[in-house]
C-alpha positions as CSV (number, residue, x, y, z in Angstrom):
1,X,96.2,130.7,106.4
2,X,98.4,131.7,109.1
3,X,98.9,129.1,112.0
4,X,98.2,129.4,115.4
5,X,99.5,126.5,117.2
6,X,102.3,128.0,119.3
7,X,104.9,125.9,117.1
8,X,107.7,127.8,115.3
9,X,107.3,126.1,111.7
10,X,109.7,128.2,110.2
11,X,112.3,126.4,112.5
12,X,111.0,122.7,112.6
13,X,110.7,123.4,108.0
14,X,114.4,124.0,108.7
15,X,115.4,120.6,109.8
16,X,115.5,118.8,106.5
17,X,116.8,120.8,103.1
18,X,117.1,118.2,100.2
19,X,120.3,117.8,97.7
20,X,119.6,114.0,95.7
21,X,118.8,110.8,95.4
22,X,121.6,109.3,95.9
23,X,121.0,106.3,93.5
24,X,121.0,109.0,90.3
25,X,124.3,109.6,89.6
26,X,124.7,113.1,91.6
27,X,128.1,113.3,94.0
28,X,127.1,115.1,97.3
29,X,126.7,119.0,97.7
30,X,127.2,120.8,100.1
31,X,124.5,121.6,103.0
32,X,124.9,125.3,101.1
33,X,123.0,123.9,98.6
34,X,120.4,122.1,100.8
35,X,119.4,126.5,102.2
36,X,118.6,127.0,98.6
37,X,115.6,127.5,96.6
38,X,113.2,129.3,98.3
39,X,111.7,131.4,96.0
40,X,111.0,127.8,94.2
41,X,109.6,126.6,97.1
42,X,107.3,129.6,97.6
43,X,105.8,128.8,94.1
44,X,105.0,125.3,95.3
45,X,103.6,126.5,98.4
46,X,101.2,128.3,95.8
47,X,100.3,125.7,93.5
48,X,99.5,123.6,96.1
49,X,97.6,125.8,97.9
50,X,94.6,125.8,94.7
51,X,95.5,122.9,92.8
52,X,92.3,120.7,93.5
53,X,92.2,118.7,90.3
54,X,94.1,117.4,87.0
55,X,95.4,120.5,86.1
56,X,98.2,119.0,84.1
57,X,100.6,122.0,83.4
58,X,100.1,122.9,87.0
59,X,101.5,119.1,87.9
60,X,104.5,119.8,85.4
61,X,105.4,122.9,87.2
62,X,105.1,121.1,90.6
63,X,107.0,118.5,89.3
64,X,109.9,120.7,88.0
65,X,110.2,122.9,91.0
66,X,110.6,119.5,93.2
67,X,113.1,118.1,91.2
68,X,114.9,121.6,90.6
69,X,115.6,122.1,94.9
70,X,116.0,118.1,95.2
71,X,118.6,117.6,92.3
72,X,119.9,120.8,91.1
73,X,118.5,119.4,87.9
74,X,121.8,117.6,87.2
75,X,120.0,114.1,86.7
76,X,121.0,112.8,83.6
77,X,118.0,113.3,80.7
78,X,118.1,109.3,79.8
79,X,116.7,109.7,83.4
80,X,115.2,112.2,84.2
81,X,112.7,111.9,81.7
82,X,111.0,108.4,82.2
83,X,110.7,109.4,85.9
84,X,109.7,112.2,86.1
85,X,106.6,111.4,83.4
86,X,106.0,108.6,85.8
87,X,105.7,111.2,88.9
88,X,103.8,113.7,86.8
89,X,101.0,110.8,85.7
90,X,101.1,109.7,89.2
91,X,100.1,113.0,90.6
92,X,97.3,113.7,87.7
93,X,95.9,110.0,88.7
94,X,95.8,111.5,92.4
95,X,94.5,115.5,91.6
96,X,91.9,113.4,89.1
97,X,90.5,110.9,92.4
98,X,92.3,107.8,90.4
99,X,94.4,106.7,92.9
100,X,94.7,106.6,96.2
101,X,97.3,108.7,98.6
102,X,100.9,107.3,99.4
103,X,101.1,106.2,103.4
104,X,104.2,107.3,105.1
105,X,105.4,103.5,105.6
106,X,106.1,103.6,101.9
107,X,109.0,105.7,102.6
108,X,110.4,103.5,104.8
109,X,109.9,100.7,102.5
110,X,111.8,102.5,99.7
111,X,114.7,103.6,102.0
112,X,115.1,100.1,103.4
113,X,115.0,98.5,100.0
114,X,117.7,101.1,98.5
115,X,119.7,100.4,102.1
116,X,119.9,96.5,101.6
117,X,121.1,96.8,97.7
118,X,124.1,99.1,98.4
119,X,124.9,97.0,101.5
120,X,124.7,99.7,104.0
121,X,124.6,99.4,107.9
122,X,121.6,98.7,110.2
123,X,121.4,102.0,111.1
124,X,120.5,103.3,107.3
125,X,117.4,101.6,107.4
126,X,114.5,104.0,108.1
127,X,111.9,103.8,110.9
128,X,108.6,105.9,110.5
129,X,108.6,107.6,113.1
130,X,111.8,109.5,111.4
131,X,109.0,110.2,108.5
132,X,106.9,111.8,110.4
133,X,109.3,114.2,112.0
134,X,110.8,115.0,108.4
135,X,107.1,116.0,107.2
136,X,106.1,117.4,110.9
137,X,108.4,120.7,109.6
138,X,107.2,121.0,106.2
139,X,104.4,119.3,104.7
140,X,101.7,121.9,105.5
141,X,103.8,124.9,104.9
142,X,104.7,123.2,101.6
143,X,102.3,120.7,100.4
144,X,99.3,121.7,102.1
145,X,98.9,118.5,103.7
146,X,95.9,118.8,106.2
147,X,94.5,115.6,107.5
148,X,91.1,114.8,105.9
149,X,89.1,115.8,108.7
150,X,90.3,119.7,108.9
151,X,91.1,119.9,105.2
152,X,86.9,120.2,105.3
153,X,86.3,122.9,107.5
154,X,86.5,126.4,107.4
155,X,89.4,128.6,107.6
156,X,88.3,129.9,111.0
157,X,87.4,126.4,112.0
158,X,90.8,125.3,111.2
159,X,92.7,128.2,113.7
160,X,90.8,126.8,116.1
161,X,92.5,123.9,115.9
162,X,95.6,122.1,116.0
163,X,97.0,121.5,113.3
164,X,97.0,117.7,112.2
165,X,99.0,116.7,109.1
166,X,97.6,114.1,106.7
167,X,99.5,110.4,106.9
168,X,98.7,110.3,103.4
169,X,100.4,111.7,100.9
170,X,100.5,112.9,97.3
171,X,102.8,111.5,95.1
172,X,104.7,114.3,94.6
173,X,105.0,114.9,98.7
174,X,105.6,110.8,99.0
175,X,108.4,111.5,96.4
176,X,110.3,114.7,97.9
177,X,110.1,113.3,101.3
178,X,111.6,110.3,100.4
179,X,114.9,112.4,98.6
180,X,114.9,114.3,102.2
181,X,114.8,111.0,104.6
182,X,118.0,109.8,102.1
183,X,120.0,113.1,102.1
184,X,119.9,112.8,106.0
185,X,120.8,109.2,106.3
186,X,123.9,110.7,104.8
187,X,124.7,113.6,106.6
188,X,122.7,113.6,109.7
189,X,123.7,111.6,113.0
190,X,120.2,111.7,114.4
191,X,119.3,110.1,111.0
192,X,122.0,107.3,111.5
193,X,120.6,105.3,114.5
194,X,118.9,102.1,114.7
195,X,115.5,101.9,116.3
196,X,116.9,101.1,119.8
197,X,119.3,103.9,119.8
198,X,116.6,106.4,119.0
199,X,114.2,105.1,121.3
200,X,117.4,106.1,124.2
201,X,117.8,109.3,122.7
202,X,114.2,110.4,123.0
203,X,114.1,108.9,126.2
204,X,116.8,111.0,127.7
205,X,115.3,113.9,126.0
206,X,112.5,113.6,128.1
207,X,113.6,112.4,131.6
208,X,115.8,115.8,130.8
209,X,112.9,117.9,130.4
210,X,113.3,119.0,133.8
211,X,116.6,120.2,134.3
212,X,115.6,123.6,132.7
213,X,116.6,122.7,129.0
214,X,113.5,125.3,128.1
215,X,114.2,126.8,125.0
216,X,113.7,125.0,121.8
217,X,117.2,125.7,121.0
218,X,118.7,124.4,123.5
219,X,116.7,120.9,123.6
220,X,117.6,120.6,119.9
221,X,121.4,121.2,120.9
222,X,120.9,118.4,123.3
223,X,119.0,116.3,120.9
224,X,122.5,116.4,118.5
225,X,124.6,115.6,121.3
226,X,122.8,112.9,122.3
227,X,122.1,111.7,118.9
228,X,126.4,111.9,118.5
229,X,126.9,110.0,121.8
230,X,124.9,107.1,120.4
231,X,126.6,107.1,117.2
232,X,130.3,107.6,118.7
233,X,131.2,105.0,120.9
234,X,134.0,107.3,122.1
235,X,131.6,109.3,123.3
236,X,129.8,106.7,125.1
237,X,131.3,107.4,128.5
238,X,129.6,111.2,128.4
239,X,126.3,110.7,130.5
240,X,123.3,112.1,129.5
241,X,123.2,114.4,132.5
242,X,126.9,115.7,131.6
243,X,125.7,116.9,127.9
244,X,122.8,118.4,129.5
245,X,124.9,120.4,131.5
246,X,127.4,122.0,129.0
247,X,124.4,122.5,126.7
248,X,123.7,124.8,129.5
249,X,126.8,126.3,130.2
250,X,127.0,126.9,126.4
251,X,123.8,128.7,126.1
252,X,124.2,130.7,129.1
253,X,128.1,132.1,128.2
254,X,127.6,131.9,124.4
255,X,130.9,130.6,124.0
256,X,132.7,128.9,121.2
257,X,131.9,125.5,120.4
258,X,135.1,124.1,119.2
259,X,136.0,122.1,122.0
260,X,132.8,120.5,122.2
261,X,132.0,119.6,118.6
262,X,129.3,117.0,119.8
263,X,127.4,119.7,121.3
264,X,126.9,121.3,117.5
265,X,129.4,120.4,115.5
266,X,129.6,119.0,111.6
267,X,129.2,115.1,111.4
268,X,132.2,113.5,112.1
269,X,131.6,110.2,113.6
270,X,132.5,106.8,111.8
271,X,128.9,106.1,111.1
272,X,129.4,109.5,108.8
273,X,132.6,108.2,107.3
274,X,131.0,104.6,107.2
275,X,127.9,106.1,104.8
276,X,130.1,108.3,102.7
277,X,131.4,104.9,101.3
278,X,127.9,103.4,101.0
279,X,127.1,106.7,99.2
280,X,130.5,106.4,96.8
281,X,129.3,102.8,95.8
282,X,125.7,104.6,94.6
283,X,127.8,107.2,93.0
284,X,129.8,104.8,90.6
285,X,126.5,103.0,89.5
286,X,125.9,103.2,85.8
287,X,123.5,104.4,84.1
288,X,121.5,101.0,83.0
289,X,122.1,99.9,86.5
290,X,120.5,102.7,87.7
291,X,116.8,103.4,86.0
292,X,116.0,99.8,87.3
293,X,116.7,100.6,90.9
294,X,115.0,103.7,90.6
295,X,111.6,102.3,89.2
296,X,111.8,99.6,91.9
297,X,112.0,102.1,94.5
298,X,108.7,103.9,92.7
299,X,106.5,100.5,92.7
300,X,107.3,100.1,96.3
301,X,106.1,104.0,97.0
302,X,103.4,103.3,95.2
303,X,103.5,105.4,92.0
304,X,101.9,103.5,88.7
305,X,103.4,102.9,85.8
């Protein structure tokens, strides 16, 4: 089904590419990494376009494909193997009517558990409204996640419409999102704010609006710069208004953007160096330290034992 909604998914699917769980062992890859696998995820796209029920070697290839693009399967088997059975029984349970879906506050739940036992800032913990933004982009396109009350009407009913994505999820989806909200914490600045400083952010974005930031591209430049601002307090002293207007200038003369890293530059702030650390403390877990963690983190999404 081809969507109608005026939206560019292909460019909102692109704001979130998963590496790992950074509680398995994995050291960071490179955002390279995070562009890869698309012919894996065009299988999943397929599978769960017509998998309706318990069809168990369907689950396993679901399963496998997720883990593959989240973890390059490099997760140790001792593992990998308890886990992923766990997901794979999980998602029968679901397909079979067993179970009921995973809510999106699980997520947050999970992140902000993990966030507290490595010790990290305020600003790791999750807020849901960062959830739904991460799944805006890809759980249709990927998961065929249509909320309840579309997911029963016709194909030419559902063009008519906007889409509407489904707060609840499979366990699969619950489990893939939550590897995607993690990876940003670490890398990405609009994923390192508290509640407060997000809540600024999107409320320059809009008082903004009118200043002729008009292209998608250019409001999610802005949206970086801003997101930097809060997280730098060197760059505290550059207004609102004032990124607003080199994100202009910058559009308009397509120049460079090495002086002005803020405007779209790599993370660089402390709060990047600051969760590097937390990340380096996850990495030198050991093994029997780790399974532990990681079936905490599944009873609080929600996934049966």
């Amino acid at each position: 089904m081809r969507l109608r909604t005026g939206i560019n998914w292909s460019t909102l699917a692109a704001v979130a590419r998963v590496v790992f769980l950074f509680l398995i062992g994995l050291s960071a890859t490179s955002l390279a990494l995070a562009q890869a696998g698309s012919k894996e995820r065009r299988r999943i796209e397929e599978i769960t376009s017509t998998l309706k029920s318990g069809d168990e070697a369907a689950i396993r290839e679901l399963a496998d494909l997720v883990w593959l693009i989240t973890t390059n399967n490099k997760t140790p088997q001792e593992i990998l193997l308890p886990v992923k059975e766990r997901l794979i029984r999980a998602e029968i349970d679901y397909r079979n009517g067993k179970s009921e879906g995973i809510p999106e506050n699980r997520i947050v739940d999970v992140i902000d558990y993990l966030a507290n036992q490595f010790d990290a800032p305020a600003y790791a913990q999750a807020q849901l409204d960062e959830v739904k933004i991460l799944r805006f982009g890809q759980a249709y396109p990927l998961f065929h996640s249509l909320a309840p009350n579309l997911a029963a009407m016709s194909e030419a009913e559902q063009k008519a419409l906007p889409v509407q994505i489904n707060s609840s999820m499979s366990p699969t989806e619950a489990v893939y999102f939550t590897l995607t909200l993690i990876f940003q914490k670490q890398l990405n600045p609009c994923n390192q704010l508290t509640a407060d400083e997000r809540s600024e952010v999107e409320s320059s974005l809009k008082a903004l609006e009118a200043s002729g930031l008009s292209s998608f591209k250019e409001r999610g430049r802005l949206r970086w710069a801003l997101c930097n601002r809060e997280a730098d307090p060197d760059k505290l002293h550059l207004t609102p208004e004032q990124l607003a207007a080199e994100v202009k200038i910058y559009a308009a003369e397509r120049r460079p953007l090495a002086e002005k890293p803020y405007l779209l530059g790599p993370p660089y702030s402390a709060r990047y160096r600051e969760m590097q650390g937390v990340f380096k403390r996850a990495y030198s877990m050991k093994l029997d330290e780790v399974l532990p963690l990681i079936n905490k983190s599944l009873d609080l999404l929600g996934l049966e034992k």
